[in-house]
C-alpha positions as CSV (number, residue, x, y, z in Angstrom):
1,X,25.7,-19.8,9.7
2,X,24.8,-22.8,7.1
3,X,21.3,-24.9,7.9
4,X,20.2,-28.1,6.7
5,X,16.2,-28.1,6.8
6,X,13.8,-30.6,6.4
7,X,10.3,-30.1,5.0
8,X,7.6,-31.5,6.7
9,X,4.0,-31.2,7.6
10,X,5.3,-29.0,10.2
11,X,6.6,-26.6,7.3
12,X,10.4,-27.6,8.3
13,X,12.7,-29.0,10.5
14,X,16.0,-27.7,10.7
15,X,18.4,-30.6,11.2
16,X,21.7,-28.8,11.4
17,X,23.5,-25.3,11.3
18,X,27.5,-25.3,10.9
19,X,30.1,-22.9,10.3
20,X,32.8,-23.9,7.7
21,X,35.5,-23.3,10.4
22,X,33.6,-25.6,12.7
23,X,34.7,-29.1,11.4
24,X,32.5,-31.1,14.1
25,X,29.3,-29.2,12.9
26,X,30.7,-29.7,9.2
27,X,30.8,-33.7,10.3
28,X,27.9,-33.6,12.0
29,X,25.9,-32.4,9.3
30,X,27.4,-34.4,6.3
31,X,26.1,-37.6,8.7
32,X,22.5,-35.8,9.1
33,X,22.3,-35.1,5.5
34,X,23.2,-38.5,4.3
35,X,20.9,-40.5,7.1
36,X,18.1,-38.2,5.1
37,X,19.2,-39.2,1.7
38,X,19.3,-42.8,2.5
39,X,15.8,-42.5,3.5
40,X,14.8,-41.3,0.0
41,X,15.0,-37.5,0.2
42,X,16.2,-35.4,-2.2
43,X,18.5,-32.2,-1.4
44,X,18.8,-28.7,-3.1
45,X,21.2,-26.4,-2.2
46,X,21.0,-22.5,-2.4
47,X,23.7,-20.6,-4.7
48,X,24.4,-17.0,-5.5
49,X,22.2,-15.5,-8.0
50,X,19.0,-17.0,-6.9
51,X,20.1,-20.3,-8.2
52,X,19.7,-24.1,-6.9
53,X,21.1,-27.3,-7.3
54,X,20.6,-31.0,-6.4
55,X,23.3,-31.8,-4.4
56,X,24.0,-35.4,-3.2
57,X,27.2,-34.6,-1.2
58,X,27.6,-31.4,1.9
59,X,28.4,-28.0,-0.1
60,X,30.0,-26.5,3.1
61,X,29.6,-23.2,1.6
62,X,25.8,-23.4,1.0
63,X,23.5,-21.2,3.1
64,X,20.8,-23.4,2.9
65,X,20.2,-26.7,2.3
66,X,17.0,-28.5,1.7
67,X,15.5,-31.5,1.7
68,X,12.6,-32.8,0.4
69,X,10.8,-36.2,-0.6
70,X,10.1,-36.6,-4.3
71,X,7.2,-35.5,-5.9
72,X,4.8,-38.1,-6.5
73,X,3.4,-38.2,-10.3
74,X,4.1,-38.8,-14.0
């Protein structure tokens, strides 16, 4: 099972879990994910190898999906 997490000061949320042959959980997580990105946060996505990616669209196939706010600096 897939989650989409959101870090907080409660450590994380976790917003939604599908399945790839669940298209309702597919949909309802694509709406969750973009409700978060239109409030400014960013997402990364885990891949095999270790690896992570920005993602601005659902990778179905992700195990994990993050989001985050953006680091404040420069």
């Amino acid at each position: 099972m897939s989650q989409l997490i959101r870090m907080d000061q409660t450590g994380h949320t976790t917003l939604a879990e599908w399945t790839a042959e669940d298209p309702v959980a597919v949909q309802a997580a694509v709406a969750a994910l973009r409700a978060e990105l239109d409030q400014g946060y960013f997402a990364v996505a885990s891949r095999p190898e270790g690896r992570a990616e920005q993602v601005r669209e659902l990778p179905v196939d992700a195990p994990l999906v993050i989001l985050r706010r953006p680091i404040a600096g420069g």
